[in-house]
C-alpha positions, 0 to 999 in steps of 0.5 A: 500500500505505501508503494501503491500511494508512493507511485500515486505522488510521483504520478502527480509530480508528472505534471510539475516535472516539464515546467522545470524552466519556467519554475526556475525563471520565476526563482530568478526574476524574484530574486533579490539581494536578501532571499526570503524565507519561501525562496530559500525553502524553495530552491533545492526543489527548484534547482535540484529536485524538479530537474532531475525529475523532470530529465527521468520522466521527460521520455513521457511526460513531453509527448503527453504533454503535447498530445495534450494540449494538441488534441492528438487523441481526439484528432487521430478518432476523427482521422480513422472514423469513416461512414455517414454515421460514423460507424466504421473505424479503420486504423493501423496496429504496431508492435515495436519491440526488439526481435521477431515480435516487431509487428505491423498490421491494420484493423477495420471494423463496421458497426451495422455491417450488413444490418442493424446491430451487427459487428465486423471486425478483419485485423491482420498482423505482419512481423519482422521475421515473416510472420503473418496472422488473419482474423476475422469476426462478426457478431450480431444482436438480436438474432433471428428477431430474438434476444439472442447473440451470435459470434461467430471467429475464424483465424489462422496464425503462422508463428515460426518462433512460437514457445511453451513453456515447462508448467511451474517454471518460466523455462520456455522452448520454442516450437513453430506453430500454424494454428487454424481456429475456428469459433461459434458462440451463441448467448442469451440475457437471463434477467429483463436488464439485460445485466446477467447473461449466459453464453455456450459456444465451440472452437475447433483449433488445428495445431500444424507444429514442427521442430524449431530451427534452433536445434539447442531450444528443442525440448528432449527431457523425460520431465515433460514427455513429447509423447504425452503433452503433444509437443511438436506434434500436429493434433485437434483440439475441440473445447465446448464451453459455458459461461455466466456474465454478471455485468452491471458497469456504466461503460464497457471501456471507461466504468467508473461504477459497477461489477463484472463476475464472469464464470466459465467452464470448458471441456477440452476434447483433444485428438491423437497425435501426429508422432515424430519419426526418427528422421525429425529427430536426426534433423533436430540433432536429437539423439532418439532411436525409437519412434515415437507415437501417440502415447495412448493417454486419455489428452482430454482436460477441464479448465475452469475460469472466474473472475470478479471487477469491481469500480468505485468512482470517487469525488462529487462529479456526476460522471468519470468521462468529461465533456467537451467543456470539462476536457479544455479545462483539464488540457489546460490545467495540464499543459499551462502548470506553473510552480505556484500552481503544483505548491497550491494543489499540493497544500494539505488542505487541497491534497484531497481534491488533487488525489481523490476528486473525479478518480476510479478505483478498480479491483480485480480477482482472476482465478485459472485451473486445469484439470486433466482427464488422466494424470500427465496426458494433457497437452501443452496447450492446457497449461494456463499462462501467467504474463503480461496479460493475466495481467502481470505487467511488469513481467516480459516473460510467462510461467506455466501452471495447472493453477493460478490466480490473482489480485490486481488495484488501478487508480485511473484519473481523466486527462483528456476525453479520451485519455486516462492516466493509471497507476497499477499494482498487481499480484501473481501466484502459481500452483501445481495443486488447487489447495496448495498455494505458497507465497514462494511463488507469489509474484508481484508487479506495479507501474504506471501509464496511459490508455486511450479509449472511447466509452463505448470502444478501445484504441491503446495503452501505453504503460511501464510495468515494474517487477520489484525494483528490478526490472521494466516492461514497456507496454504499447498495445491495442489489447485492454489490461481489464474491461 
């Protein structure tokens, strides 16, 4: 908790920190031949204190700042909206991180697509070593004049430097991978509200996998058998599954009030596997001299999911998300900050107004389990993943585990209509058995940034995870930390 309102004091320091000059200007202008009692309290902050602050975080303040008081949010809507009634949205996707994993990509999506109350969405991604992935959605309400919903995905994806990772470790193995997925879903309301609904659906999911191209991260080690766990063998899955939402939140991208309880439950029924020949392993630089089959093992598993959201918005405003008037109010109060003003919003009786009017609190409990049908044959791809997404952001890397669960907090504030700023601390554990946590494997993560969203629709996040005071993980992504 003092880490959580330590990050909450360096958040509003942001602010001070790109008007160093200019606060130094006035020390300056005032000066005299005797200092006064203020001038001297002040001008280790002014002179040490405020520049070096304002050099550490000039990589986000100076860009916020600007696409602040330009508007960049609220233009870049208005550049990649198109349509009579602005219901299609077509804008690029980027990945820039060393590596393979830089992506390039587009995205378009169509309210109203063919008719009233449906939703398509194609998105396609390419990557630096050649990669490619292909989506495409479409969704609609009220189907066949009833009060049903229908979705219906279908995707492929070809990644060469696609990994596992060995359950209750962080060790991880690669394995090319073209996946072909194929979904259909089907939901319904259960209450007039519309607030508490269930949904049944089914995918089918083809898995073509092959050895990696780098013979020292193929996995040959008895711990983890290939036979059993389907590793670099091709094979189908079919999950069926059923969920229960409860969703009473205000806006679906910028709640500031309300909970979301989603309940879910999925039966994996998973094909034979291909095998691997001795030729594979030869070609691999594997020492094998059987051949390897299917190892006859029930594959089948169950994993079941819940996790609970709830928002509490402080302060006497009557909504989270600023007008028109409200958003110039609030540029200005972020672009024109001048020392004099930071020392008012500072002053004690001030401080409650600055950290707690017109703020969200959001919470997060998030449990996954796996159970298999028989004792060491589910596949990989059974394993639930602890990363970046769960979410642990200040994580670049991912464990394995039949079990995991967490705790996440936000503080999210307006900055503009269409940006938020977020404060975050998030906790992690693994488990290889549902009664047998230990904080040995309790992980920890916290950090700070940004999120661009309208209401009703997300666009991106910008934010910096922390792991202890060990690390950072830039994250720059269309995909939401939590609705």
């Amino acid at each position: 908790m003092i880490r959580f309102l330590t990050i909450l004091l360096l958040v509003g320091v942001l602010s001070v920190s790109a008007h160093a000059k200019k606060a130094a200007k006035v020390a300056q202008d005032s000066s005299s031949e005797s200092m006064s009692f203020t001038e001297i309290i002040s001008w280790p902050f002014i002179h040490v204190v405020q520049p070096v602050f304002g050099m550490l975080v000039y990589p986000i303040s100076e860009p916020l700042h600007y696409a602040i008081k330009n508007g960049v949010a609220e233009k870049a809507v208005d550049l990649i909206t198109f349509g009579e009634k602005r219901n299609i949205l077509i804008y690029p996707a980027f990945n820039l991180k060393p590596g393979s994993s830089t992506m390039l990509g587009v995205c378009y999506r169509h309210r109203n697509l063919f008719k009233q109350g449906d939703y398509g969405v194609f998105e396609g991604h390419y990557y630096a070593n050649s990669d490619i992935d292909l989506k495409v959605r479409y969704s609609k309400q009220s189907l066949f004049g009833k009060n049903l919903y229908g979705a219906v995905v279908t995707a492929v994806y070809m990644d060469r430097d696609n990994s596992f990772v060995i359950p209750g470790t962080r060790e991880s193995f690669k394995q090319a991978d073209t996946t072909i997925f194929f979904e259909t879903k089907l939901g319904f309301p259960l209450t007039e509200s519309r607030n508490l609904n269930f949904s049944v659906g089914a995918e089918i999911n083809y898995h073509i996998v092959d050895f990696s191209d780098t013979k020292d991260s193929v996995l040959d080690d008895i711990k983890f058998p290939i036979a059993d766990r389907g590793l670099y063998q091709n094979h189908f899955e079919i999950p069926v599954y059923a969920n229960l939402v409860f969703d009473n939140l205000d806006f679906p991208y910028a709640p500031s009030r309300g909970n979301r309880l989603s309940i879910s439950g999925t039966y994996v029924l998973v094909g034979k596997y291909s095998g691997i020949g001795v030729d594979d392993f030869s070609e691999a630089g594997l020492d094998r001299t059987e051949k390897l089959k299917d190892g006859g093992k029930n594959h089948d598993y169950v994993r079941a999911e819940l996790f609970y959201q709830i928002y509490f918005f402080i302060g006497r405003a009557q909504k989270y998300v600023l007008s028109a008037k409200e958003a110039r109010k609030t540029r200005k109060f972020y672009t024109d900050f001048s020392l004099n003003e930071a020392l008012r919003v500072w002053r004690p009786e001030n401080l409650v107004e600055t950290l707690f009017e017109r703020r969200v609190l959001a919470f997060q409990y998030r449990f996954l389990g796996m159970w298999e049908m028989e004792k060491g044959g589910a596949p990989y791809t059974a394993f639930p993943g602890l990363n970046a997404r769960y979410p642990l952001r200040g994580y670049s890397g991912a464990w394995a585990s039949p079990f995991i669960m967490g705790f996440s907090a936000e503080y999210r504030w307006p900055i503009d209509r269409l940006v938020d700023g977020v404060v975050f601390d998030e906790y992690a554990m693994i488990s290889d058995k549902v009664n047998h946590w230990s904080k040995k494997n309790l992980y920890n993560s916290w950090g700070f940034g940004v999120r661009v969203r309208k209401p009703d629709m997300y666009l991106f996040r910008m934010q910096f995870g922390f792991h202890s005071w060990h690390g950072i993980s830039f994250i720059l992504t269309i995909a939401p930390e939590y609705r």
